[in-house]
C-alpha positions in Angstrom: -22.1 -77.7 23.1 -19.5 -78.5 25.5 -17.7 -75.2 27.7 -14.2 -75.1 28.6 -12.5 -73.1 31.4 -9.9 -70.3 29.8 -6.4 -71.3 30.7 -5.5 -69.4 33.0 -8.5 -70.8 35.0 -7.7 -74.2 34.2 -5.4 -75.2 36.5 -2.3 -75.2 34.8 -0.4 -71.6 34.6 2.7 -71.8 32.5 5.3 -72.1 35.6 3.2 -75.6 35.7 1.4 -74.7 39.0 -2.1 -73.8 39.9 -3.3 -70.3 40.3 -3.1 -71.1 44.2 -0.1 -73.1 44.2 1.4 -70.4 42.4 -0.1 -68.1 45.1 1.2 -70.0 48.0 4.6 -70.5 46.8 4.9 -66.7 46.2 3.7 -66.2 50.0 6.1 -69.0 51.4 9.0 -67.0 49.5 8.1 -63.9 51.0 7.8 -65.1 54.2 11.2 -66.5 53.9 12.8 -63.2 51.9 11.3 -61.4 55.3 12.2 -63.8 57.7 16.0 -63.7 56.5 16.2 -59.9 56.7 14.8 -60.4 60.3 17.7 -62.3 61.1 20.5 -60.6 59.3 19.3 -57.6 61.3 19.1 -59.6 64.7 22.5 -61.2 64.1 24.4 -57.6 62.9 22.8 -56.0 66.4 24.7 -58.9 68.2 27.6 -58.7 66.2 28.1 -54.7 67.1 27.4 -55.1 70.9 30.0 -53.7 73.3 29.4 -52.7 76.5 31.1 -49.4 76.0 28.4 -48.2 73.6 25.3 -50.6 74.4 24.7 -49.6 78.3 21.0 -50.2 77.7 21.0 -53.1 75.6 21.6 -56.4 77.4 23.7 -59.1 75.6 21.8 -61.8 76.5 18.8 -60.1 75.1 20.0 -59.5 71.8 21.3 -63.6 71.9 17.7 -64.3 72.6 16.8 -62.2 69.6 19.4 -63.7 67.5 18.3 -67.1 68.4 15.0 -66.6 67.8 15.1 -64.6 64.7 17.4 -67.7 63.0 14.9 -70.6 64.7 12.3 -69.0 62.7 14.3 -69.0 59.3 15.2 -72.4 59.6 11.1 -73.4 60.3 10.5 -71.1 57.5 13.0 -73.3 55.5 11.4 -76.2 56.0 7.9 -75.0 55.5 9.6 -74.2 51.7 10.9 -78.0 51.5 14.7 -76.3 52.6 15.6 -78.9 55.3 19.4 -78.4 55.3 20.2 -75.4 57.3 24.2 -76.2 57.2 24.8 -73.5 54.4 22.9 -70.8 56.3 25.0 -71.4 59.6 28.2 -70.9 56.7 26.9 -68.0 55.1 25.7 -66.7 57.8 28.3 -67.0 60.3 25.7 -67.9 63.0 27.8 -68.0 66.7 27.6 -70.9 68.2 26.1 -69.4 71.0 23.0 -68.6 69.1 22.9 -72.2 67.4 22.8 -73.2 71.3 20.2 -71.2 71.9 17.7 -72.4 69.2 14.2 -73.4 70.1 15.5 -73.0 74.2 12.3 -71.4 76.2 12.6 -68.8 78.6 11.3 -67.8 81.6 
């Protein structure tokens, strides 16, 4: 008498992945649902700098923030197979500044 494995332990689940494959696309989505918040929220800080009403925060710190927060979406992107980045700068409005800025070190 010959055993088989229950479905859902068989290695096909009905979205046609794995249970892990299934797993690990759910995390990389996640990762890249959070990452994009990140940045919408580093990019709207830039966007409502002034220096009337931001005397503590520095500009270039909150470009370096920017910057940072959208080089990790697009590596994020490309961990999900995303490798075109060009409707993200559109939708997006990234500055041009922060595009310059992307994967720059600092001192």
């Amino acid at each position: 008498m010959s055993l088989r494995p229950p479905r859902s332990l068989s290695g096909q689940s009905s979205a046609g992945l794995n249970p892990l494959e299934y797993e690990l696309a759910s995390a990389r989505a996640d990762a890249l649902g959070r990452q994009g918040r990140k940045m919408e929220a580093a990019l709207a800080r830039l966007a409502s700098w002034s220096p009337e009403n931001n005397h503590k925060t520095d500009r270039q710190t909150l470009l370096d923030e920017a910057s940072d927060a959208v080089w990790a979406l697009f590596i994020q992107r490309e961990i999900c197979g995303l490798h075109n980045d060009k409707d993200v700068i559109k939708r997006y409005q990234i500055p041009g500044e922060v595009l310059a800025r992307l994967g720059a070190t600092r001192k």
